[in-house]
C-alpha positions, 0 to 999 in steps of 0.5 A, spaced: 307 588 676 309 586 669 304 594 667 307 598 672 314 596 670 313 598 663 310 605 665 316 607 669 321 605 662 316 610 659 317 614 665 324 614 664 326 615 657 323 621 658 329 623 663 335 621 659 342 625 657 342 629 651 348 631 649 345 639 646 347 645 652 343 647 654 337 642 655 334 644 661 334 650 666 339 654 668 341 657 675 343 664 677 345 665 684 347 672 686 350 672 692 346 678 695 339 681 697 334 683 692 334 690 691 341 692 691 346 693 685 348 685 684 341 683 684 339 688 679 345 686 674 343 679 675 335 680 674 336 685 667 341 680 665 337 673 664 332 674 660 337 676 655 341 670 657 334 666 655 334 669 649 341 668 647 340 660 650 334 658 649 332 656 657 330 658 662 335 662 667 332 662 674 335 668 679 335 666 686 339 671 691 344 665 696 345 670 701 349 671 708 356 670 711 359 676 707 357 673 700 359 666 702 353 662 701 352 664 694 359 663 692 360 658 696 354 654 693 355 656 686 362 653 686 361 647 690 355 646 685 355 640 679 360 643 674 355 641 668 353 648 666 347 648 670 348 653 675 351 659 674 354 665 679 354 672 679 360 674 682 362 679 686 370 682 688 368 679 695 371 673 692 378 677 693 377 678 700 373 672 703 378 667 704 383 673 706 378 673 713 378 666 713 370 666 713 371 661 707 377 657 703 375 659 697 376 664 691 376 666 684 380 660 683 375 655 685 370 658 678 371 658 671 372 665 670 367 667 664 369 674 664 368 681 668 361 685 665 361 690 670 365 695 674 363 701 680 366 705 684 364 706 692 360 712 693 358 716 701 351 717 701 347 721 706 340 723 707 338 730 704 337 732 710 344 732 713 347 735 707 348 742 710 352 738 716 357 734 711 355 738 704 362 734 702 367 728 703 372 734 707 366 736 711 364 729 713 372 727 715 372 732 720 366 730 723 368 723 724 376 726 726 372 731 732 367 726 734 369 718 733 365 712 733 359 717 733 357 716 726 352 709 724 355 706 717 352 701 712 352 699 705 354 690 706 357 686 710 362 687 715 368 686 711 365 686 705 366 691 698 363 697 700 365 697 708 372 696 705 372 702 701 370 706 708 375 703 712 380 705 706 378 711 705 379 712 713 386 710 714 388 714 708 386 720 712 389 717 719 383 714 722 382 707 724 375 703 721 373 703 728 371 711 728 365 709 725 361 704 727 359 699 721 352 696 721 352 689 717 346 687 712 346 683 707 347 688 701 345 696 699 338 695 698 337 694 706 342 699 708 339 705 704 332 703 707 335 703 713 339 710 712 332 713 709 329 711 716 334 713 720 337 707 722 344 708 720 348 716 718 351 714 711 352 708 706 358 707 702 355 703 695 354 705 688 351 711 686 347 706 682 344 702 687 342 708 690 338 711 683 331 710 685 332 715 692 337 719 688 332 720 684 326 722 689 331 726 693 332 723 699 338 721 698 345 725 696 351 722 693 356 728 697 363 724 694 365 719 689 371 715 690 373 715 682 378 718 677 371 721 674 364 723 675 360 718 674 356 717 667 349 719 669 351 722 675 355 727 673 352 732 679 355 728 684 363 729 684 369 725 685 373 725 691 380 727 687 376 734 686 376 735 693 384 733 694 382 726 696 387 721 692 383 715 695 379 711 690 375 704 691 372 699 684 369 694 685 367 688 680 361 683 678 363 678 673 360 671 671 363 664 673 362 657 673 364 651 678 371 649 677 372 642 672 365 645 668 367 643 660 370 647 656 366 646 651 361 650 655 365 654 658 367 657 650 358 656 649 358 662 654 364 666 653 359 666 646 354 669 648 356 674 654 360 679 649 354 679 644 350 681 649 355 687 653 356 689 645 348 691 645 346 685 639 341 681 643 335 685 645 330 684 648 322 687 649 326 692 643 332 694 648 339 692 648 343 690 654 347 696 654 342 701 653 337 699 659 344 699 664 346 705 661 338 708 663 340 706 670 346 708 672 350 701 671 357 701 667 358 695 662 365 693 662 368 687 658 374 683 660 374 676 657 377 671 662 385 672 661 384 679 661 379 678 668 383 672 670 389 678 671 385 683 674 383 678 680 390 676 680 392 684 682 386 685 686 387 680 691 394 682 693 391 689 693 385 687 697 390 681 701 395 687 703 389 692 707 386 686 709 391 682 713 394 690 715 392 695 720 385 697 717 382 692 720 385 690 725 380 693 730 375 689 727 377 682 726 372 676 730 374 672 735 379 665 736 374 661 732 374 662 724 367 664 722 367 659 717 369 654 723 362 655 726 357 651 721 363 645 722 362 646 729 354 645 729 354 640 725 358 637 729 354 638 735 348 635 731 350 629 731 354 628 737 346 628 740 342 624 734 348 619 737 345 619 744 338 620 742 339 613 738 342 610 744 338 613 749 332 609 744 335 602 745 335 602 751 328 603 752 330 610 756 325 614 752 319 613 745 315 619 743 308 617 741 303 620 735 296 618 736 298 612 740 303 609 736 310 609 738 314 612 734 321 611 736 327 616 735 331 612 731 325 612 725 325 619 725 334 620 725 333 614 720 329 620 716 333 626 717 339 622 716 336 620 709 335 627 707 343 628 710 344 623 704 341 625 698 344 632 700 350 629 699 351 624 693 344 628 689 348 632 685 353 626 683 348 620 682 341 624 680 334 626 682 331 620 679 337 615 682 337 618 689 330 619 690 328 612 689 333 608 692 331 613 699 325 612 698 324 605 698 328 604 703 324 608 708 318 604 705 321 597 707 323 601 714 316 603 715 314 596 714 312 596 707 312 590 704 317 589 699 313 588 694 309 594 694 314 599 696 319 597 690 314 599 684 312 604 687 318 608 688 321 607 682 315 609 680 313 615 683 319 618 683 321 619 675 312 621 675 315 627 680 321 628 676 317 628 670 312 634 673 317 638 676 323 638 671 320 637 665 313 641 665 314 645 670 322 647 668 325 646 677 332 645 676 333 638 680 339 634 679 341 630 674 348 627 676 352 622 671 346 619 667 343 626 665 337 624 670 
């Protein structure tokens, strides 16, 4: 006994809290699917943020309800510095559809690093029907709700910056049928293959098809031609005063330290400006090779612009534009409460239900009684939620033995072997192999 003891304090002290930023890897969530211009943003900025940080950077796409699953997720992360999100202009919209409660607000602002405007895409094919946004209005004018459109979710950037562009024009969003996906990416592969008749993103987003000819920029939605995309010309030019921006930035949880919140706003500005490079490339030069804008606000500077775009983007939305678009009684964001709330109402009467003998499930003629497997799943509930406070290695063990003693372990044997075994995991999956697990208020 006294052996096994001795090996967990060994275990242990390698799970201590350092006081040095960064000491472990760090998560970068993007809100949106791969492929599309915030997933490339977030892919071509991490390794120059492992350079400059000297940690892993994992990219990991949180996608789903309109970019509220990965703001969501990364605002509600531990404010520790550890999990960090590429935000996209849809945190100054969500809140106004009421498919969350959160916005800017609810992050550290690090800064904006990047600023496109909306673009209409066709498939090649088409372009002696609409050779030009003026062509393509009074299709859609002589022939509502025939045309197919995507380029997000509903609700979303780029479905704003149609159903704008529409009723600027005297139209209403409904007279082009929007198909919701999660992101650019999928909507151009569904516009290649017929799926849809137009898309409304960035142009580049759209490089690789602009490129091979399969697609074609017939009008942008700025004051100028895009660097790069110089044969695709702005709406202004054929008399359509209707222009659409949309913003990324980086952000951390809200109560992240300031201490680490400034380590950041550091080193992003030296990386923009082009001095950390990067397989002999600087970051400035390989989004310019794309297409992509690099624009820097610092968080005051940011913190303004998101102040004006959400009462801009707050005026459309909650007006007439999308009036016609809008979901039914019941809030989006109230459904998963709604689940939830059902799920446990029957985990309830499924535990009540195996009191009173009235049912047993069985595996390999052993009873195995409802309550075990609710007790199981309401252990996973609760490592969920107090994880990211408490830690893995706390957490985890404590659960763990539990569940031991429950199953009829005896006391003294599920006792060493959960505080054993799991710092041994946290060691092989935190440590070696670099897996961002929680490490709450003792740093393990």
């Amino acid at each position: 006994m006294r052996l096994i003891w001795l090996v967990a304090l060994l275990v242990l002290t390698g799970c201590q809290k350092e006081d040095r930023f960064p000491n472990q890897p760090i998560l970068l969530l993007c809100p949106w699917a791969t492929g599309g211009g915030t997933d490339r943003m977030s892919r071509q900025i991490a390794p120059f943020l492992e350079q400059e940080l000297g940690v892993p950077v994992n990219v990991v796409n949180a996608t789903g309800g309109a970019g509220v699953t990965g703001h969501s997720r990364g605002s509600r992360a531990r404010p520790d510095g550890y999990t960090l999100t590429m935000m996209t202009v849809e945190l100054n919209m969500l809140h106004w559809r009421e498919l969350t409660d959160i916005s800017w607000e609810d992050f550290e602002v690090i800064g904006m690093i990047n600023s496109d405007a909306a673009a209409i895409l066709i498939r090649s094919d088409d372009t002696e029907r609409w050779p030009d946004p003026r062509q393509l209005i009074a299709y859609i004018r002589e022939n509502p709700g025939q045309l197919r459109a995507s380029g997000t979710a509903t609700g979303g950037i780029w479905h704003l910056a149609l159903a704008g562009w529409l009723e600027d024009e005297g139209l209403s969003p409904a007279d082009i049928k929007w198909i919701p996906m999660n992101g650019s990416g999928p909507s151009l592969q569904e516009l290649v293959s017929g799926g849809v008749d137009l898309v409304c993103c960035s142009l580049p987003e759209a490089r690789t098809l602009l490129e091979a000819g399969e697609v074609q920029g017939i009008g942008v939605m700025a004051n100028k031609r895009v660097t790069g995309y110089e044969d695709v010309p702005t709406f202004q030019e054929f008399g359509i005063t209707w222009t659409s921006p949309a913003w990324r930035g980086l952000g951390l949880p809200k109560g992240t330290p300031s201490r680490i919140v400034e380590r950041y706003t550091e080193v992003i500005p030296r990386i923009l400006r082009g001095d950390v490079v990067v397989g002999g490339v600087a970051f400035p030069d390989l989004m310019a090779r794309q297409g992509f804008d690099v624009t820097w606000q610092p968080p005051q500077d940011f913190e303004q612009t998101l102040v004006r775009l959400d009462r801009e983007l707050g005026r459309l939305l909650t007006g007439s534009a999308f009036s016609e678009v809008e979901s039914g009684p019941v809030a989006p964001f109230e459904i998963p409460s709604i689940l939830l709330g059902i799920g446990a109402i029957s985990l309830i009467l499924l535990i009540f239900r195996e009191r009173e003998g009235i049912r047993r499930l069985s595996l390999k003629g052993r009873g195995i009684s409802v309550l075990k497997i609710a007790e199981s799943v309401l252990a996973v509930g609760i490592y969920l939620l107090v994880a990211e406070t408490l830690g893995f290695v706390l957490t985890a063990t404590v659960l763990l033995f539990l569940l031991f003693l429950r199953s009829g372990v005896a006391l003294r044997v599920s006792l060493p072997i959960a505080v054993l075994l799991v710092p041994v995991l946290y060691q092989i999956f935190s440590v070696a192999l670099k897996v961002p697990l929680p490490r709450g208020m003792l740093g393990w």
